[in-house]
KOLGU-673904 format. One line per 10 residues: their letters; for each residue x, y, z of C-alpha. Coordinates in nm, 2 decimals. Layout:
a> X/Y/Z  ...
END
This chain:
xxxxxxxxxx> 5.18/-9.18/-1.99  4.92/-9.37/-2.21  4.66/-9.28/-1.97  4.72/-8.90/-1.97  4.75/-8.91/-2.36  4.41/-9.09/-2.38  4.24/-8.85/-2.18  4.40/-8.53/-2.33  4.23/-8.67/-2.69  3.89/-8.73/-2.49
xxxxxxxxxx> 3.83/-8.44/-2.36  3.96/-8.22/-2.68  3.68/-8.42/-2.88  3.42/-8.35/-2.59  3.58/-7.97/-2.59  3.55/-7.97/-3.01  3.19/-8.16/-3.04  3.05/-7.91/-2.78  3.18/-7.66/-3.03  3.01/-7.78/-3.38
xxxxxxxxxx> 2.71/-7.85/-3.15  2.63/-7.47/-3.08  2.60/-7.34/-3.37  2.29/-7.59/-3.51  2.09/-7.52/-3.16  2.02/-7.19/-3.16  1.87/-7.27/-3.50  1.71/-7.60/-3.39  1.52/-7.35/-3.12  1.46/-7.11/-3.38
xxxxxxxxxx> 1.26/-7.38/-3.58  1.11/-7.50/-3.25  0.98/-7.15/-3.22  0.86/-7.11/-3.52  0.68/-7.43/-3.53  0.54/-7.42/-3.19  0.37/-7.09/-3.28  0.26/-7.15/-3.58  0.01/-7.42/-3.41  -0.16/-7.12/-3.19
xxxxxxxxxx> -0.37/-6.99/-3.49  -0.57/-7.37/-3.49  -0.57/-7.42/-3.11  -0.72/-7.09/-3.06  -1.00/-7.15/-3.30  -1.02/-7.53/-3.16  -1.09/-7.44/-2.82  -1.35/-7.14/-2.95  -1.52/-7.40/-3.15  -1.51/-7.61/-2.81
xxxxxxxxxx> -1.69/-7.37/-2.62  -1.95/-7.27/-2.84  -2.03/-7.69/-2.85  -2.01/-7.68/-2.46  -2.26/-7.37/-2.47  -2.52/-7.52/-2.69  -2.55/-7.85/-2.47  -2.54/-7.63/-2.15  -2.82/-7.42/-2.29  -2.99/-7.75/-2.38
xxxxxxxxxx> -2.92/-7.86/-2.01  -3.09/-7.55/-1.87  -3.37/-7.56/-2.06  -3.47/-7.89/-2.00  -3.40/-7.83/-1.60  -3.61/-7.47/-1.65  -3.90/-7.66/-1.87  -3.92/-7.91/-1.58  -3.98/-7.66/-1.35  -3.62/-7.75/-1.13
xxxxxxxxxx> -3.51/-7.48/-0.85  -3.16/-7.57/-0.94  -3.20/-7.39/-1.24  -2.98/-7.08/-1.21  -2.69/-7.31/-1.06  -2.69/-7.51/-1.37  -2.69/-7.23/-1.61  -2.39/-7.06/-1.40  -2.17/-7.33/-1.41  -2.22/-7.38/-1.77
xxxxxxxxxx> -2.14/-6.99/-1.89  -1.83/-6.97/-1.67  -1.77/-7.31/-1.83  -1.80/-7.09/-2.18  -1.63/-6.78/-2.02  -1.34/-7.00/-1.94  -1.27/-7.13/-2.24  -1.31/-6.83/-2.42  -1.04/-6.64/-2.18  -0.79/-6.93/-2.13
xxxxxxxxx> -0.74/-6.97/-2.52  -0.73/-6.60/-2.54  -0.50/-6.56/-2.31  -0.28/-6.82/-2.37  -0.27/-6.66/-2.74  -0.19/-6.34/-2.64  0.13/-6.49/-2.40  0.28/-6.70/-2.60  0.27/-6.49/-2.89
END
């Protein structure tokens, strides 16, 4: 009889806790929200400020391989704008998903 009475009271505190518990996490993921989205703005301009770095020493790059007279030139300054164009559409994007 102790046994059944012991487990009766554990699982109406499991049953009430679960209760409480509901009401502060829909506002915990609120904040969550909030916060996580409120980061976006500085990212976005991070990564923007990231690629126009990336495009200055990739238009370095290619000049030096262009000045030097390399056939590999064009190769070189592809991979470097879709490098730019990357970054420029994934932070872009990402912004305009997640908010």
């Amino acid at each position: 009889m102790t046994k059944k009475n012991l487990f009766l009271t554990a699982t109406f505190l499991v049953a009430t806790s679960s209760l409480f518990a509901q009401g502060n996490g829909l506002a915990g993921i609120t904040e969550a929200t909030g916060m996580v989205t409120s980061y976006f703005e500085p990212a976005t301009k991070l990564i923007y400020a990231i690629g126009a770095v990336v495009g200055l020493i990739g238009g370095v790059k290619v000049y030096g391989k262009f000045s030097s007279g390399d056939p590999d030139t064009s190769k070189t300054a592809a991979s470097w704008f879709g490098a730019c164009i990357f970054l420029i559409v994934a932070a872009t994007i990402l912004r305009s998903f997640f908010l």
